[in-house]
C-alpha positions, 0 to 999 in steps of 0.5 A: 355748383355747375363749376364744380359739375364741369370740372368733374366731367371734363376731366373723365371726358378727356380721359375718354377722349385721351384713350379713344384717340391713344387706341385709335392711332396705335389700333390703326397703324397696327391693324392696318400696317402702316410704316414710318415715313422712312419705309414708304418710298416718301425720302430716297436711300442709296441703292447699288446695281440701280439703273439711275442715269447718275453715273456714280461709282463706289470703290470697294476694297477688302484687306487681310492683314493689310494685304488687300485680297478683294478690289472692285467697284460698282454703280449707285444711286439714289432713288425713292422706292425701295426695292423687295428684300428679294431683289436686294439679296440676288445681287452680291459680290464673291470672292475667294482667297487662301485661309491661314487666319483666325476670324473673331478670335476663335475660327482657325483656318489653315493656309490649304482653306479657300475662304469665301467672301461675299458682299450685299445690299443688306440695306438702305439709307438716305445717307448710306448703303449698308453693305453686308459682309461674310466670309465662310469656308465650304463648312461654316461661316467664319464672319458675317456682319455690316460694313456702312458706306457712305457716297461721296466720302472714304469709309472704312471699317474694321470688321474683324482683326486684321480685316478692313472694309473701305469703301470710296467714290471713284471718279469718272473721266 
Protein backbone atom coordinates (compact mmCIF):
# COMPACT_ATOMS: atom_id res chain seq x y z
CA UNK A 1 0.00 0.00 0.00
CA UNK A 2 2.75 2.88 0.84
CA UNK A 3 4.29 1.65 -2.82
CA UNK A 4 1.15 2.50 -4.24
CA UNK A 5 0.91 5.78 -2.16
CA UNK A 6 4.39 6.87 -3.40
CA UNK A 7 3.66 6.40 -6.70
CA UNK A 8 0.68 8.43 -6.56
CA UNK A 9 2.35 11.25 -5.29
CA UNK A 10 5.62 11.52 -7.04
CA UNK A 11 4.09 11.79 -10.01
CA UNK A 12 1.83 15.18 -8.97
CA UNK A 13 5.11 16.14 -7.32
CA UNK A 14 6.82 16.41 -10.34
CA UNK A 15 4.13 17.57 -11.98
CA UNK A 16 4.21 20.53 -9.65
CA UNK A 17 7.93 20.90 -9.63
CA UNK A 18 7.93 20.30 -13.64
CA UNK A 19 5.50 23.61 -13.89
CA UNK A 20 7.26 25.91 -11.16
CA UNK A 21 10.66 25.11 -12.70
CA UNK A 22 8.96 25.62 -16.46
CA UNK A 23 7.41 29.12 -15.19
CA UNK A 24 10.19 30.07 -13.11
CA UNK A 25 12.85 30.01 -16.19
CA UNK A 26 10.43 31.17 -18.95
CA UNK A 27 8.88 34.08 -16.10
CA UNK A 28 12.44 35.00 -15.18
CA UNK A 29 14.04 35.80 -18.45
CA UNK A 30 10.87 37.53 -19.80
CA UNK A 31 10.16 39.52 -16.87
CA UNK A 32 13.89 40.36 -16.30
CA UNK A 33 14.95 40.80 -19.88
CA UNK A 34 17.41 38.63 -20.50
CA UNK A 35 19.34 37.95 -23.80
CA UNK A 36 21.05 34.58 -25.09
CA UNK A 37 24.49 34.58 -24.65
CA UNK A 38 24.90 35.77 -28.37
CA UNK A 39 23.64 39.33 -27.30
CA UNK A 40 25.34 39.77 -23.94
CA UNK A 41 28.92 40.86 -25.47
CA UNK A 42 30.03 37.19 -23.86
CA UNK A 43 31.55 36.06 -27.80
CA UNK A 44 32.71 38.87 -30.42
CA UNK A 45 31.17 39.94 -33.80
CA UNK A 46 32.80 41.74 -36.40
CA UNK A 47 32.08 45.47 -36.33
CA UNK A 48 33.40 48.38 -39.31
CA UNK A 49 34.61 51.97 -38.66
CA UNK A 50 36.09 50.35 -35.04
CA UNK A 51 38.99 51.36 -33.40
CA UNK A 52 40.64 48.03 -32.67
CA UNK A 53 44.37 48.25 -33.55
CA UNK A 54 43.82 45.12 -35.89
CA UNK A 55 44.73 46.56 -39.07
CA UNK A 56 42.39 44.97 -40.98
CA UNK A 57 40.60 46.28 -44.08
CA UNK A 58 37.40 45.22 -46.28
CA UNK A 59 37.09 45.98 -49.92
CA UNK A 60 33.92 46.86 -51.15
CA UNK A 61 32.68 46.93 -54.66
CA UNK A 62 29.12 47.41 -56.20
CA UNK A 63 28.43 46.84 -60.01
CA UNK A 64 25.33 47.44 -62.23
CA UNK A 65 25.07 45.44 -65.19
CA UNK A 66 28.87 44.39 -64.62
CA UNK A 67 29.91 48.02 -64.54
CA UNK A 68 31.29 48.66 -61.48
CA UNK A 69 29.71 52.12 -60.03
CA UNK A 70 30.86 51.90 -56.13
CA UNK A 71 34.55 51.17 -55.05
CA UNK A 72 35.97 51.68 -51.75
CA UNK A 73 37.09 50.15 -48.37
CA UNK A 74 37.09 50.59 -44.72
CA UNK A 75 38.55 48.96 -41.19
CA UNK A 76 37.07 46.05 -39.18
CA UNK A 77 37.30 44.26 -36.24
CA UNK A 78 36.34 42.18 -33.88
CA UNK A 79 35.34 42.99 -30.86
CA UNK A 80 33.24 41.65 -27.86
CA UNK A 81 30.68 44.65 -27.11
CA UNK A 82 28.00 45.50 -29.08
CA UNK A 83 27.53 48.67 -29.78
CA UNK A 84 23.94 50.67 -29.62
CA UNK A 85 21.67 50.56 -32.75
CA UNK A 86 22.18 54.11 -32.88
CA UNK A 87 25.84 54.12 -33.32
CA UNK A 88 25.72 51.59 -35.75
CA UNK A 89 23.25 53.48 -37.99
CA UNK A 90 25.30 56.93 -38.38
CA UNK A 91 27.88 55.42 -40.08
CA UNK A 92 27.21 54.70 -43.95
CA UNK A 93 28.62 54.70 -47.19
CA UNK A 94 26.96 57.04 -49.96
CA UNK A 95 27.22 57.10 -53.43
CA UNK A 96 25.57 58.11 -56.41
CA UNK A 97 25.28 57.08 -60.20
CA UNK A 98 22.93 57.53 -63.20
CA UNK A 99 19.62 55.63 -63.42
CA UNK A 100 18.36 53.67 -66.52
CA UNK A 101 17.70 50.42 -64.73
CA UNK A 102 14.74 48.63 -63.77
CA UNK A 103 15.13 47.46 -59.75
CA UNK A 104 13.18 44.12 -58.44
CA UNK A 105 11.60 44.09 -61.83
CA UNK A 106 9.11 46.84 -61.48
CA UNK A 107 11.07 50.20 -60.73
CA UNK A 108 12.08 51.99 -63.71
CA UNK A 109 14.40 54.76 -63.56
CA UNK A 110 15.33 56.62 -66.66
CA UNK A 111 19.14 57.63 -67.47
CA UNK A 112 18.32 61.68 -66.19
CA UNK A 113 17.84 59.92 -62.61
CA UNK A 114 20.64 60.23 -59.89
CA UNK A 115 20.19 57.19 -57.72
CA UNK A 116 21.32 56.96 -54.37
CA UNK A 117 23.42 54.05 -52.77
CA UNK A 118 23.82 53.73 -49.22
CA UNK A 119 25.52 51.05 -47.44
CA UNK A 120 25.62 50.19 -43.31
CA UNK A 121 26.45 47.94 -40.36
CA UNK A 122 22.86 46.66 -40.38
CA UNK A 123 24.31 43.84 -37.96
CA UNK A 124 26.85 41.67 -36.23
CA UNK A 125 28.08 38.36 -36.27
CA UNK A 126 30.89 36.12 -35.22
CA UNK A 127 31.67 35.48 -38.53
CA UNK A 128 30.32 38.13 -40.63
CA UNK A 129 29.32 41.66 -40.95
CA UNK A 130 25.95 42.19 -42.40
CA UNK A 131 25.89 44.96 -44.58
CA UNK A 132 22.81 46.70 -45.64
CA UNK A 133 22.38 47.88 -48.94
CA UNK A 134 19.78 50.51 -50.38
CA UNK A 135 19.17 52.40 -53.39
CA UNK A 136 16.54 55.33 -53.72
CA UNK A 137 15.82 58.06 -56.24
CA UNK A 138 14.92 61.74 -54.56
CA UNK A 139 11.19 60.04 -54.49
CA UNK A 140 11.38 56.38 -53.40
CA UNK A 141 13.21 53.67 -52.39
CA UNK A 142 14.29 51.33 -55.37
CA UNK A 143 16.08 48.65 -53.32
CA UNK A 144 16.87 47.78 -49.69
CA UNK A 145 18.34 44.63 -48.54
CA UNK A 146 21.38 42.63 -47.03
CA UNK A 147 24.60 41.80 -48.25
CA UNK A 148 26.77 39.15 -45.84
CA UNK A 149 30.66 39.70 -45.81
CA UNK A 150 32.55 37.57 -44.33
CA UNK A 151 36.38 38.66 -43.38
CA UNK A 152 39.46 37.01 -44.67
CA UNK A 153 37.26 35.49 -47.79
CA UNK A 154 35.72 37.01 -51.06
CA UNK A 155 31.88 37.40 -50.84
CA UNK A 156 29.70 38.26 -53.25
CA UNK A 157 26.19 38.72 -53.64
CA UNK A 158 23.52 39.19 -56.12
CA UNK A 159 21.13 41.59 -54.44
CA UNK A 160 18.93 42.34 -57.50
CA UNK A 161 19.21 41.66 -61.32
CA UNK A 162 22.16 42.97 -62.77
CA UNK A 163 23.46 44.00 -59.38
CA UNK A 164 26.37 42.44 -57.50
CA UNK A 165 27.71 43.22 -53.91
CA UNK A 166 31.60 41.78 -53.34
CA UNK A 167 33.16 42.24 -50.36
CA UNK A 168 36.98 41.16 -50.21
CA UNK A 169 39.86 41.46 -47.62
CA UNK A 170 42.81 43.74 -48.91
CA UNK A 171 46.05 43.30 -47.85
CA UNK A 172 48.03 45.84 -46.53
CA UNK A 173 51.91 46.22 -47.29
Amino acid sequence: MLHRKVLTVEPMMFRTLLVLLVTTVSGGALSHGSAPPSQTGQETVWRWFENCGENRTLGLEVQLDGNIIHRSSFPICQISDRPNTSERQQRKITFHFKGGHVFQGRYHTVDSQMIEGNIWQAGADPDAVLLGVSFSTKDQVLLNTIHIAKPGIVSTSEVDRGVVVRTFPVRRK
